[in-house]
N, C-alpha and C positions, 0 to 999 in steps of 0.2 A: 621425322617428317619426310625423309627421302624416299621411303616405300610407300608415303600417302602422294609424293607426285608423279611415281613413276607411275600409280595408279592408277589416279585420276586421267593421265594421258592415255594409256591403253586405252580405260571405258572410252574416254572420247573420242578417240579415233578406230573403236570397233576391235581393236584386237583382243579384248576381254568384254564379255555381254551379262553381265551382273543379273537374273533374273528377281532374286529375292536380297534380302539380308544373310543370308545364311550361305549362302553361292559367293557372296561379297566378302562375309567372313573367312571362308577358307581361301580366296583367290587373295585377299591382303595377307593373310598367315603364309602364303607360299611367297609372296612377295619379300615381304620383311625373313622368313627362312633361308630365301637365298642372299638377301642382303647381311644377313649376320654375321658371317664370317670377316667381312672386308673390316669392319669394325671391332673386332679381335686382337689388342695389339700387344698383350702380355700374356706370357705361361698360363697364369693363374686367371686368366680374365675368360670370360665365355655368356655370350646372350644367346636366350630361350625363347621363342615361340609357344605360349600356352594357349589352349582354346576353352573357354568356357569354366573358366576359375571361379570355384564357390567362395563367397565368401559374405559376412554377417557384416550388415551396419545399424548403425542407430541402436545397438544394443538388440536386438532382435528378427530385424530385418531382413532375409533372405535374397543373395543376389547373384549374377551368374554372368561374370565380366565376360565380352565375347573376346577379345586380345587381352594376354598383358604378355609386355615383352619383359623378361626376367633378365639385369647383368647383373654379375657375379665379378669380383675381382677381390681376390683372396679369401678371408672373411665377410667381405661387405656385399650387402645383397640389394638390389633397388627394385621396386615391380611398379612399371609403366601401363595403368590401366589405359584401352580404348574398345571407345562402343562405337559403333555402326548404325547409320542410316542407309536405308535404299528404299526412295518411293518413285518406283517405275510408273506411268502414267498409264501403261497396257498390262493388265493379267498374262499370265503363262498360258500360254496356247493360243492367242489370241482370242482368248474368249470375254474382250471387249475391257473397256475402261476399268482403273480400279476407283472406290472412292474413300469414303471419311477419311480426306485429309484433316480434316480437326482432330480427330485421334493422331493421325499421324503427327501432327504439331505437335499436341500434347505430349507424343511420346519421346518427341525431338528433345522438348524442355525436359523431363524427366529424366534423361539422357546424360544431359548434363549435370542434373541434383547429382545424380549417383554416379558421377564422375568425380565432381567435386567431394563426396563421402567415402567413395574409394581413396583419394588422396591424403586423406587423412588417419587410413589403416598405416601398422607398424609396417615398416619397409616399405611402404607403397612412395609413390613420388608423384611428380604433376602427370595429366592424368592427358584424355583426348580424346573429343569427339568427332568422329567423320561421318558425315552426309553427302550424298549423291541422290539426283533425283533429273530426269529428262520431264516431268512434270512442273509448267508455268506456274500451276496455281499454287504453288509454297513460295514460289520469290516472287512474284510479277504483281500479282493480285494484292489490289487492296479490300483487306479484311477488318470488313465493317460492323459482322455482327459483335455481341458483346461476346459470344463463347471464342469464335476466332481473333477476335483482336487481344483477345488474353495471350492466346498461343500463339498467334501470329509471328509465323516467321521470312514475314515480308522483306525486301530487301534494303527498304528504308528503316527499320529500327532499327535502334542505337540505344542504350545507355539502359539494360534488360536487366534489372537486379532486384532480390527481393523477394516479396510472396506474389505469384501467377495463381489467382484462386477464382474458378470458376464452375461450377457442376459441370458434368460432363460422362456423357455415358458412359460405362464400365471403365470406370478411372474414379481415382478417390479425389481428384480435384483441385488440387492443392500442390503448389512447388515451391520450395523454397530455394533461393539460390544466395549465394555467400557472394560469389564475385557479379562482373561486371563483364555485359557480353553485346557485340554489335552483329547484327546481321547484313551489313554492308560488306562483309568480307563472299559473301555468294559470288563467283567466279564462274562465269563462262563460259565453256569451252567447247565449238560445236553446237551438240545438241543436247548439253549435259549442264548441271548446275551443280558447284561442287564448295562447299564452305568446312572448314575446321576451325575446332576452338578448343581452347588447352586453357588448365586450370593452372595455377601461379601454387 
């Protein structure tokens, strides 16, 4: 969690400018890279920075974790998945607003399904989702229709567990989640809005 606050303070005070997810991704992977060492504290002990780790869930399922941090200490091995959110409120180049945040919810929740199904691979451990977003309408808004309120990741839900089932364009519609998750953890900072949520 130490390279998700030193990161979230950069974004919010400008010294890192996240355009997409993928800009996000490798700016937390050099984060966490240079944090690894300090946390090194035997011969035999050593954590990895991996980017875009394949791997199968549900018996079939194809997935493409954007972090796992890998430690090692001897024999024993642990792999820390985390996914990434980034919904910027302006496109690249300013070529004007972005939109379907409903996708973007929806993919917030899905986020977490396949966090919680990574935690569950062999060696894998509790797992972590980070979102970032200078965009009101994911926390502020109340979301009234039936497809957003499904995915709604307003700042007032609480107690989010279960099946999230609602059509929803190019998306299969359907989330199921094992644990228990509040969206009152959305944090502040500036001009930014910044929430994590770790699977048990």
């Amino acid at each position: 969690m130490d390279g998700w606050e030193s990161y979230k303070n950069k974004v919010a005070n400008n010294l890192l400018a996240p355009e997409n997810e993928k800009m996000m991704q490798l700016q937390m992977a050099q984060i966490y890279q240079t944090l690894s060492p300090v946390y090194e504290y035997e011969k035999s002990e050593s954590i990895k920075v991996l980017l875009e780790v394949a791997v199968t869930i549900q018996g079939n399922v194809f997935r493409s974790i954007d972090i796992v941090i890998v430690h090692t200490i001897g024999k024993e091995m642990s792999n820390y998945p985390i996914e990434l959110k980034c919904f910027r409120l302006m496109a690249r180049k300013g070529t004007g607003r972005r939109g379907a945040q409903n996708l973007g919810m929806y993919d917030y929740w899905e986020d977490i399904e396949n966090i919680e199904n990574y935690s569950r691979l062999n060696r894998f451990s509790r797992g972590f989702e980070f979102t970032l977003t200078d965009d009101p309408y994911y926390v502020q808004t109340e979301h009234k229709g039936s497809q957003v309120a499904t995915y709604s990741t307003n700042i007032n839900r609480q107690n989010v567990t279960g099946t999230l089932k609602h059509k929803i364009a190019n998306r299969k519609g359907e989330i199921r989640l094992a644990g228990t998750y509040s969206m009152r953890k959305w944090e502040r900072i500036n001009n930014f809005y910044f929430i994590a949520q770790q699977t048990k």
